[in-house]
C-alpha positions in Angstrom: -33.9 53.5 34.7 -34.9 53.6 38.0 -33.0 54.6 40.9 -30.6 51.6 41.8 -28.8 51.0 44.7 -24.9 50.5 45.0 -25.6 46.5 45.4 -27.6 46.5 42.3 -25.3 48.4 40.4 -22.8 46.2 41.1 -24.9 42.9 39.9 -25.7 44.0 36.9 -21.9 45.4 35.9 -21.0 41.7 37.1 -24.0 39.9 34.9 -22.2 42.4 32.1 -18.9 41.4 32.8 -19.8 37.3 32.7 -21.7 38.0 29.0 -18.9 39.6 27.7 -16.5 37.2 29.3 -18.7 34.3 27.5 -19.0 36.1 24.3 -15.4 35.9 24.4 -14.9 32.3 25.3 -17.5 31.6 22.2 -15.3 34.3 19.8 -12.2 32.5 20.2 -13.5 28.4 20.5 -15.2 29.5 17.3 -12.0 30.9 15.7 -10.1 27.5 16.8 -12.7 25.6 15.2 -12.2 27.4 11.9 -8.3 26.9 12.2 -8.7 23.3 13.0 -11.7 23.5 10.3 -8.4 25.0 7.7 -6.2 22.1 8.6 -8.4 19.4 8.5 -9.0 20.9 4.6 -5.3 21.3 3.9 -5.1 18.0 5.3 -7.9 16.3 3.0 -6.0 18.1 -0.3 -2.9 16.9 0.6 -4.3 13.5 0.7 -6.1 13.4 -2.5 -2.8 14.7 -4.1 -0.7 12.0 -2.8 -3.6 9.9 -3.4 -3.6 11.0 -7.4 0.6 10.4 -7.3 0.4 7.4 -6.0 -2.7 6.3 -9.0 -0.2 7.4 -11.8 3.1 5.2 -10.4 0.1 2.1 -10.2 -0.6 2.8 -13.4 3.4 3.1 -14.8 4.4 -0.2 -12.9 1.3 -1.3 -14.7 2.4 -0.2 -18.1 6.1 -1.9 -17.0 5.2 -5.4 -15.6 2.7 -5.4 -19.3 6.1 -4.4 -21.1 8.6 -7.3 -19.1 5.3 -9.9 -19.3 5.8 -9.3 -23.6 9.5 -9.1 -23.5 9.1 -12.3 -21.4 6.4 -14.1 -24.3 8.9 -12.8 -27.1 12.1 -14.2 -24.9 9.9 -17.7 -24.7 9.1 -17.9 -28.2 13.0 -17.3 -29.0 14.2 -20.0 -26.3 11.6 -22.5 -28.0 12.8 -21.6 -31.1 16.7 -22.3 -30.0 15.5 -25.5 -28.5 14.4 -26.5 -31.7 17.8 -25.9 -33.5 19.2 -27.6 -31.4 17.7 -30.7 -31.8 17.7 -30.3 -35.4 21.5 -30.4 -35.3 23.1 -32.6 -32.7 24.1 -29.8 -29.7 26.8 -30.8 -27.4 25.6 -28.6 -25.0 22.5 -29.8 -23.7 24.1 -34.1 -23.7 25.4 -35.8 -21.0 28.4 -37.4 -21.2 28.1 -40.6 -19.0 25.0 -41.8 -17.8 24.8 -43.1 -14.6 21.8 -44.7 -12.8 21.3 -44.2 -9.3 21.4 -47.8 -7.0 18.6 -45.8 -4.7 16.2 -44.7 -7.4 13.8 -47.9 -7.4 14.6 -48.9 -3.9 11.6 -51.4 -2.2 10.0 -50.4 1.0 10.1 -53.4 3.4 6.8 -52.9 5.4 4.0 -53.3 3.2 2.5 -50.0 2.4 4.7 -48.0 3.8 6.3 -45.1 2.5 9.4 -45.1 0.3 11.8 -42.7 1.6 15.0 -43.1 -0.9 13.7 -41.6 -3.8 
């Protein structure tokens, strides 16, 4: 190099000191990036295995509402079956003792198209 003066000297070790001071700047956003680049991965696993739990209990309440829907077809069939017994033999169970008819069951509307409110 050429002869340089003091001034020059001095720009150039402050032009030197501002590359490095950028290089650093760029160094360290670029190692937060890869951080936040980790967590956003950890993140993402996390989520598909929540994601995978949360398939497999769909699938076993699946499997349990198919089980109570049968058990409630077999209990149907069984309570049809019952109701036929008891009307083969007379079944005190299901009678009522004293019938009585309600005075306001076939009550008349007075206005002529109006609605019956008594029933």
């Amino acid at each position: 190099m050429a002869h340089l003066s003091p001034a020059d000297m001095d720009l150039i070790q402050d032009l030197q000191m501002k590359a490095n001071k950028t290089t650093d700047e760029t160094l360290e956003s670029t190692r937060r990036m890869l951080t936040l680049c980790d967590e956003s991965n950890d993140c993402g696993i996390r989520t598909l295995v929540a994601l995978d739990e949360q398939g497999e209990q769909l699938d076993r309440i699946e499997r349990d509402m198919d089980m109570i829907n049968d058990d409630m077809r077999e209990t149907e069939k069984h309570l049809t079956e019952m109701e036929k017994w008891c009307g083969v033999c007379l079944c005190p169970c299901g009678r009522n003792k004293e019938f009585r008819e309600d005075p306001n069951a076939w009550q008349l509307s007075t206005e002529m198209g109006a609605v019956v409110s008594g029933q």
